[in-house]
Structures are given as C-alpha cells and as structure tokens.
Steps between C-alpha positions, in 0.01 A plus 500: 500500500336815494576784197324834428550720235596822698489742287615620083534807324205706429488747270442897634257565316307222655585619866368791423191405359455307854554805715236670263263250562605391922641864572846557610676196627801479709599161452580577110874417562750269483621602825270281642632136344869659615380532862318227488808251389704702699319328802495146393857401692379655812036436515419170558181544269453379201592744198158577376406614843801705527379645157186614634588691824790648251212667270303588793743714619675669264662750758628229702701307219642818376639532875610142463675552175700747566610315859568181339666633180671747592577524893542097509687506150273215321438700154454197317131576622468754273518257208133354541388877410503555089450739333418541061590801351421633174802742419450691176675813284805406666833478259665227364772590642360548915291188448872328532515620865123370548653179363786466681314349829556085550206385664229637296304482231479705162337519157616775257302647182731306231632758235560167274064444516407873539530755206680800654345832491683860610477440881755600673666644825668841493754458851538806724778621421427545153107621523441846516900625383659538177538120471190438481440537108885339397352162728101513326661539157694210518252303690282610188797396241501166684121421508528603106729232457341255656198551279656499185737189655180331595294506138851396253485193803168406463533452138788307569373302752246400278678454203748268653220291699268477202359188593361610838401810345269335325256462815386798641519353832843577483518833405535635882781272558714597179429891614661406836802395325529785326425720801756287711778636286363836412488602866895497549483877388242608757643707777505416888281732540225311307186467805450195577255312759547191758277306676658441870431231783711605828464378841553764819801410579677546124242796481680689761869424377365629173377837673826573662668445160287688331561811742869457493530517141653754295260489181194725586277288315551195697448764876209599313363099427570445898288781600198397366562163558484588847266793524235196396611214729565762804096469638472092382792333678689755699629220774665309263642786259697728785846545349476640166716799531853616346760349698887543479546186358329475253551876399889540474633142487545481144622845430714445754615163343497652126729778652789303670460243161592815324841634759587107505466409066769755436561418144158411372530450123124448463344188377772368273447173345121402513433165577123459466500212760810369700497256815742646717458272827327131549533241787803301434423144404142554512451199365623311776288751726159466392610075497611518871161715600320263292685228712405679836140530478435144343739361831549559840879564501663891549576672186868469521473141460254555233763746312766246559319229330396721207853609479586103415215451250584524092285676274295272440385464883429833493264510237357154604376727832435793327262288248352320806350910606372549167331135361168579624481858350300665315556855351289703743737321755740696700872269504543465900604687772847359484601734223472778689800434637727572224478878390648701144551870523521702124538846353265584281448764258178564364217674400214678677282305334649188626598641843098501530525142450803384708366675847209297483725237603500638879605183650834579356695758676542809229677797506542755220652797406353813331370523139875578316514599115845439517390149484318581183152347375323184424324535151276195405626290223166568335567858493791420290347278268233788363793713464414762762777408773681881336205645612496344834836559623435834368231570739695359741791715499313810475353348821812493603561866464223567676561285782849634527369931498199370751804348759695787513192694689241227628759161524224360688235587174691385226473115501093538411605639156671191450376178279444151553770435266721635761719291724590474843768214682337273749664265744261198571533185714314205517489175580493210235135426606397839390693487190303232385217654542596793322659271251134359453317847471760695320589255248190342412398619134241707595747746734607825367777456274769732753451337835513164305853621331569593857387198705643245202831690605510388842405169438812443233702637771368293818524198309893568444535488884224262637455252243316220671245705677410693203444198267093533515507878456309691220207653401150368564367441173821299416442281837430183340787522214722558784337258741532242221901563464551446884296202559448356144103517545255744501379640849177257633168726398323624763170553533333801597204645658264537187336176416632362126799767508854370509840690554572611164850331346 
C-alpha cells in the first residue's frame, strides 16, 4: 500500500504570497489534479507521476480537460477541482439561491449570534426611482424594531434564566437568545455573508444559473464569481453562460400553473406541516431491504417474507440495525428506502434552516403574506407582539405598492417573520437525522416545532421503523425505552474522556 496526500485547500492569500516570493507560477491551479485524475483509467503510471507531468504542463492538461470533460462527456472530472469562496454584502434573501446547490458546502453569518446593524441591499428596480425612499424607510422602521425588540429581550432573557446569568460566561449566549427572536423583524434585504466550498463541476451549474436568473443581484454574484475564476481554471469552468433552460423554464411553468389553477382561492386553510404522500407499508419495506442485504435471496422474496412477519418481527430487525448505536450514528442504509413527502408552511427564518437539509429533495414557493407571519412566543410574552404584527403589516403595505412596479423587488422588503410553502421529501434515514439536529434542545425553537411535526406524523404511518427516532440529546432516554438499557459507552479519541450520557 502506497498513499500520498495530494493536495488541500490553501488559502489565497498564501498563494499569493508564494508567487511574490517564486514569481508567477503556472501550476497555481486545480486544473492540474483534474487532468491529472482524469488520466488515471487510461496511464499506466502511478498517480503521483501522473501528478507531476500534469503541473509541468499546465497548457497540456488544460487541452486534456476540456477533451476528456467535455468532448468525451466524463465531467465528473471536474469534481477533483474546488474551489472556497468568500461571498459577502449579498442579501438574505439571494444568499437562498447561493444555498440552493446539493453538493456543496456553506457557512452563513448567523443573525441569531450576530447583532444586526443597518446593512442592507437596495434591488434594481427600486434604486435610483421613486421607490427608493418608501423601501429605506421601512427597512429603517424594521431595523428600529429590531433594536428596541432586542434590549426588552435581553432583559428578559436574563430575568427568566437568572441562574445562568449569574456567570458572566454566559452572558453571550443569553444575548443570542434574545437576538434569535429579535431578528424575525429584519428584512430580506438584511446583508449577509457565506463562506462557500464548490467543486468545478457544481461551480459551473452554479454559473449558468446564476446567468439565467431573473433577480439582478444574483447575474451580478455570477459575474464576479466568474470574472475571478476565468484566468485560474478556464478548462474546467467552460459553460457558465445563460441558457434556455435554465432562463424560461420556470416562468414558463409558473405561467401554464396559472391558465391550468383556474379557481385559485389562495392559501386557504394553513396547515403548518402536513404529510401528503409516504411509501405504503414502509414498515414492511425497510424490513424486506433489511432482509435483502443481510441474505442472498431477490427482494421480492425478501418483501414476501416481511409481508408474513407481526410487529414484533419487525421491530426485532429493526432493533437488530440500531443495538450497536451510538448517537453520532447514522440508522442504515436500509431506511432509505422508505420516503415521506410534507407541506410545510413556515418562516424565513426557519426556511434557512430546513434547506440545509439538501439531501432531501425541496421545493418551495415564493415568500406569500397571505400566509401571514411567525411571531416568537417570546415576543408575546413582553407584551410587544401589537407592535410586531404592526410592523409587519405596514410591511405589508409596502411590499404590496413595491409589486405593483418592481414584482421582482418587492420580496427584499419583506421579514423573516414572513412565510413561504415548501414541499420537501425525504427519506426516513434523513429524517432521523434531522430529527436528531432539529429537535435536540439546543436547536432553534421553529425548525424544532417544525421537525417535531414531521416526526408525530411519520410515526402515524411507519411505526416500527421510527421507534428509535428523536433528538440527540434525548438518545439515551430513548435508547433506554427501546432496548431497556442504556447504549454501551464508547470511548473516544482523547485519553480519560468518555461519551458523555
């Protein structure tokens, strides 16, 4: 056996201060590992040597890039480029679309850690015309209310957790409390900042999106996104321009929806989470998968004999998966088999939440006052929830004169307290593990309203394979109500230090 580390991300800053110091360099690129891997099916060599002649000429594996990925059609080349990005003074409300990629990698500036300031994005289409001052002034209204919101909560906050008070220490985390609620009056136009790992190949996709879309600010973010990639890794970034598809799809879609719904009513009755599809007998699913993989017989015998088994059987196999578990512990593959779909109605604030969760498949619609506002049951406790809603619905004025003449504006003026309907599917492996994030204590309190939801209602319909489901810091309580003991400690890599119970 024979391993080398290849290569690992380096910050800029330090390639430059190498080209300062060794002059300019043409192998500072990740075009060359692409090439380079590219080659590996077809060179006889061994990798590291393949490596080598692949930084020596740079020229050369751009030439071999673009005939491997994109004449011979193997782009999954482009995925041993990656790229980090550090996008900042982009809005709340465009950082969704920067979200909304699977296969990468983000971390936002929190508006539940960070004490909000008067940053904001003014949209084309409102900068520069008569709009302009109606959108600042409520933007304005809204950052006022956040600051008087943000001191009656901190007094609160503190008040009601007097004990940890007490210590200092925890003065930052009380604040964030405070903040976490406070913040559901701050517009989507609040700037916000994301750090971004991307490989080519999702680079790319994101490029053509970007150029397709219909909000300027998000053309804008793709521009310089690739005005500074263009002269690092132009072999393995080639199709990054607007394209039909991804330009007039959706408008396309979103008109027929509109000739086809004749007699839209609008949202009627709001159900804040509803499952409204799941694999039928998932149960006896997940037990026949669980069946194939542990035998050597097809999966239609497998079903069959699931079919047969009682309840008990099921669980018996189900608890087989799960006795060696701790909580860090994904449940197996198996339960990827079954799969819940729900409509959901929620915040922004927990929207920014739920699409973390890109292993699911989620699809929403647009931000919708229609579907009213989430106002944090602290809010109503100081008394100040009158106030809120009444900064909402002069929001909501707003919003409504800004549509009329900029459609494509108006959502920025919008709050975090706003709603919008989201249809998400997932698999019962993923629930679990947003079952163990999102309901764990230390979760904000709307995605954990939101993902307790969808547990009550998966259990109704898949019983058995649900039974170990629940939040992480309740693992053992729940561990201990399956199996009647405690899961076995493990130990871990520090020296002395044992899983804590």
């Amino acid at each position: 056996m024979k391993i080398k580390l290849a290569g690992y991300n380096v910050d800029a800053g330090v390639l430059k201060d190498l080209e300062e110091k060794t002059g300019k360099r043409d192998d500072l690129t990740p075009e060359v590992l692409s090439a380079a891997y590219a080659r590996i099916s077809r060179d006889p060599r061994p990798i590291d040597e393949i490596r080598q002649d692949a930084r020596q000429e740079v020229e050369k594996s751009r030439r071999s890039n673009s005939t491997i990925i994109f004449k011979m059609g193997h782009h999954s080349v482009a995925e041993h480029a990656v790229f980090n990005w550090d996008i900042m003074g982009v809005s709340r409300y465009a950082m969704e679309e920067v979200e909304r990629f699977r296969l990468s990698s983000y971390t936002e500036k929190s508006q539940r850690y960070i004490t909000l300031q008067n940053d904001f994005i003014i949209p084309d289409g409102i900068k520069g015309t008569r709009l302009e001052a109606m959108f600042t002034g409520m933007i304005r209204t809204q950052n006022n209310a956040y600051a008087e919101l943000f001191e009656k909560l901190k007094k609160y906050v503190f008040g009601k957790n007097a004990g940890l008070a007490a210590d200092p220490k925890n003065h930052n985390l009380l604040e964030g409390w405070a903040k976490e609620d406070a913040r559901y009056i701050t517009a989507l136009a609040t700037e916000s900042q994301v750090g971004l790992t991307i490989n080519a190949r999702n680079f790319e996709l994101m490029l053509r999106r970007f150029a397709s879309s219909a909000l300027p600010e998000i053309v804008a973010l793709g521009r310089e996104l690739h005005k500074q990639v263009a002269d690092i890794a132009p072999s393995i970034v080639l199709f990054h321009e607007a394209n039909d598809f991804d330009k007039n799809t959706r408008p396309e879609l979103q008109k027929l929806a509109g000739d086809l719904i004749k007699n839209k009513t609008g949202p009627g009755d709001i159900r804040e989470v509803e499952l409204v599809e799941y694999t039928a007998d998932a149960d006896t699913v997940i037990a026949a998968s669980l069946l194939h993989s542990s035998s050597d017989i097809p999966y239609k015998q497998c079903k069959a004999v699931a079919a047969k088994m009682t309840v008990d059987e099921k669980k018996k196999i189900f608890r087989a998966s799960w006795q060696n578990m701790q909580f860090y512990n994904s449940v197996v593959r198996e339960f990827e088999y079954a799969n819940l779909t729900f409509d959901i109605v929620l915040s922004s604030a927990c929207f920014g939440q739920l699409k973390r969760h890109r292993m699911s498949t989620i699809t929403s619609q647009g931000y919708n006052p229609a579907l009213d506002i989430t106002i944090p049951e602290s809010i109503q406790e100081i008394g100040m929830a009158k106030y809120f809603r009444t900064v909402a619905d002069k929001t909501n004025e707003v919003y409504d004169a800004l549509y009329k003449e900029a459609p494509l504006a108006a959502p920025y003026v919008l709050t975090n307290a706003h709603r919008k309907r989201v249809l998400i599917r997932l698999n019962v492996r993923e629930l679990y593990h947003i079952s163990r994030l999102r309901e764990d204590s230390h979760a904000q309190w709307d995605i954990r309203n939101v993902s307790r939801a969808m547990v009550t209602e998966a259990k109704k319909v898949m019983p058995c394979a649900c039974e170990l489901i629940g939040a992480k810091d309740r693992y053992n309580d729940t561990f201990q109500t399956v199996f009647g003991r405690l899961p076995k400690v493990t130990e871990i890599a520090l020296p002395g230090v044992r899983k804590i119970r």
